[in-house]
N, C-alpha and C positions, 0 to 999 in steps of 0.2 A: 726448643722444638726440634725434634729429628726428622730429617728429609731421607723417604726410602723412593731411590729412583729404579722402576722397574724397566729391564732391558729384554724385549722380545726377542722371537726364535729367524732365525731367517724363515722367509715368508711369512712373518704373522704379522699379527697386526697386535695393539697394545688392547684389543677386548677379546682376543683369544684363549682360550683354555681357563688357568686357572689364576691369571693374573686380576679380573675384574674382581673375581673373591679374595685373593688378597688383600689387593687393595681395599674393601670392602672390613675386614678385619684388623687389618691393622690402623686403617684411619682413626684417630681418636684428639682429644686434647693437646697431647703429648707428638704424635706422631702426624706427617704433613705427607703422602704418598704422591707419587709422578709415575705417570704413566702417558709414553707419546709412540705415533706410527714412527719407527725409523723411516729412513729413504730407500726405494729399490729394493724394496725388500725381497725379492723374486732373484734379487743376484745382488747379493750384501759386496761393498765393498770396504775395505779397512779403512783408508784414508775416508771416508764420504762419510761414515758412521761412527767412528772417531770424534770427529769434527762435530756433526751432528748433536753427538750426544754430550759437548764439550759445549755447544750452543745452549743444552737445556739445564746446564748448571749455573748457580749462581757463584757460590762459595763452596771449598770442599772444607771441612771441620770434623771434630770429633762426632757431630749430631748426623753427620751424611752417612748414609748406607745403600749399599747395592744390590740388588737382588738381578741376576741376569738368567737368563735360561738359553742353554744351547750354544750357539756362535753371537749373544749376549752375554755370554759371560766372557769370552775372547773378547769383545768390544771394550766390556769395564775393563781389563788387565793392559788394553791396549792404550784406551782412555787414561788410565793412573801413571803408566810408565811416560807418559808426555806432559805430566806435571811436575810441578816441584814439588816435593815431598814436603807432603802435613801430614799430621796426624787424621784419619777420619775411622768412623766411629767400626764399621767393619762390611763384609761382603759374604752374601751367599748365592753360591752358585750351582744352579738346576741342573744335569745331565751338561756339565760339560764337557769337553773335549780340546785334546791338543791332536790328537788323530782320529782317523774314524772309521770305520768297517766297509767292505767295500760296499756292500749294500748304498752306503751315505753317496756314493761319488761314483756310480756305475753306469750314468751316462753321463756323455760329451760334454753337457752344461752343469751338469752339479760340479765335477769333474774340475772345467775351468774356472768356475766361481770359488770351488773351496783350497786349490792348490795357493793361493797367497796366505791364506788364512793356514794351512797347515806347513808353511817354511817361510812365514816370514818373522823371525823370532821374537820371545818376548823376556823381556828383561826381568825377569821373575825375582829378585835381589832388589832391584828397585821396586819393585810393587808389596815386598813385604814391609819395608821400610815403612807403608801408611799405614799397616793397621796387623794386628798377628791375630784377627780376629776374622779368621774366614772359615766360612763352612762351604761345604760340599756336599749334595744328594745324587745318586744314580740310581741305575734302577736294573734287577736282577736280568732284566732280560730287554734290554736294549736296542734295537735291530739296526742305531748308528754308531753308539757309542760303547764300546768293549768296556767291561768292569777292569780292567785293565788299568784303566783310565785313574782307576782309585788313586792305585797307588805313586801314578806318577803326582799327582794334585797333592798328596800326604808328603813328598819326597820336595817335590819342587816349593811349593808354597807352604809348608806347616799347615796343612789345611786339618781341619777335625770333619770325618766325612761319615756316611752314611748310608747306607744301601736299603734301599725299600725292594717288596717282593712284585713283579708281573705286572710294571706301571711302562712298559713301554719306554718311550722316551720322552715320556712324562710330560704328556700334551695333549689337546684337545682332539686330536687326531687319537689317541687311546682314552678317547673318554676319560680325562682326567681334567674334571675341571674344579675339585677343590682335592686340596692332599694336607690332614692334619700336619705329617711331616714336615710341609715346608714349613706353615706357621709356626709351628714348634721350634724352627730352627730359626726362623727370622727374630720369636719374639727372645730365644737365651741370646743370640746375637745380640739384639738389644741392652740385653740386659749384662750383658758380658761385658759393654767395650770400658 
């Protein structure tokens, strides 16, 4: 049975956007889907959601997979680099970000909440060691995350990426609450690892 753990956006909550339709499509026989409120979600912190999301696993295995979006996909890379290296099955990651435009951090509080998240490093070396099976989706016109971003995610991680056209930052907030894309991307994931 494959476990796909879905990781929310800062501020959201796990029936936001387009995660209830995933989960929704990918549940089947075969496939066991998770979806939880992280904590604090209004002001993510690393250690709290780390942990958190370290509580909602049982086992990591070749059958575990991640689907994160946003400062969710920071949390899985941050989550793997604090284990001991196994094998699992792979990760795909929605609009992420290792920087982000100023738009993202242009007040006080976004400001403070995401400077940990964008300098406290991640062990990118150790995180491929779990799995060479990561994907990547952005989106042409992002107003947090610079397409920029691609090629650091291609460089640092081997990641196999993606770019879709005018989705925002591909979230409920742009009216995206289903995107062939991702499921396309979760289910070769699947099937890749």
């Amino acid at each position: 049975m494959n476990k796909i753990y879905i990781v929310h956006c800062w501020d959201g909550t796990k029936d936001d956007g387009w995660y209830p339709w995933l989960d929704e499509k990918l549940t089947n026989e075969n496939n066991k889907v998770f979806r939880f409120n992280m904590p604090n979600t209004a002001n993510p912190k690393i250690g709290e959601w780390v942990s958190f999301l370290d509580q909602q696993i049982d086992n990591l295995d070749e059958n575990t997979y991640f689907v994160g979006h946003s400062i969710g996909c920071q949390t899985i890379l941050r989550y793997l680099q604090s284990k001991d290296v196994t094998k699992i099955g792979g990760v795909l990651l929605v609009a992420p970000w290792l920087d982000l435009l100023d738009y993202a951090i242009e007040d006080e509080e976004s400001y403070d909440t995401a400077m940990p998240w964008l300098t406290e490093k991640i062990d990118f070396e150790k995180v491929k060691k779990f799995t060479d099976n990561i994907h990547c989706i952005f989106s042409d016109n992002d107003y947090f995350v610079s397409i920029d971003q691609k090629d650091k995610f291609e460089k640092l991680l081997d990641a196999k990426t993606l770019v879709v056209s005018g989705k925002g930052h591909i979230s409920g907030e742009d009216n995206v609450y289903e995107l062939k894309e991702i499921l396309d991307e979760c289910n070769k994931m699947i099937s890749e690892k």
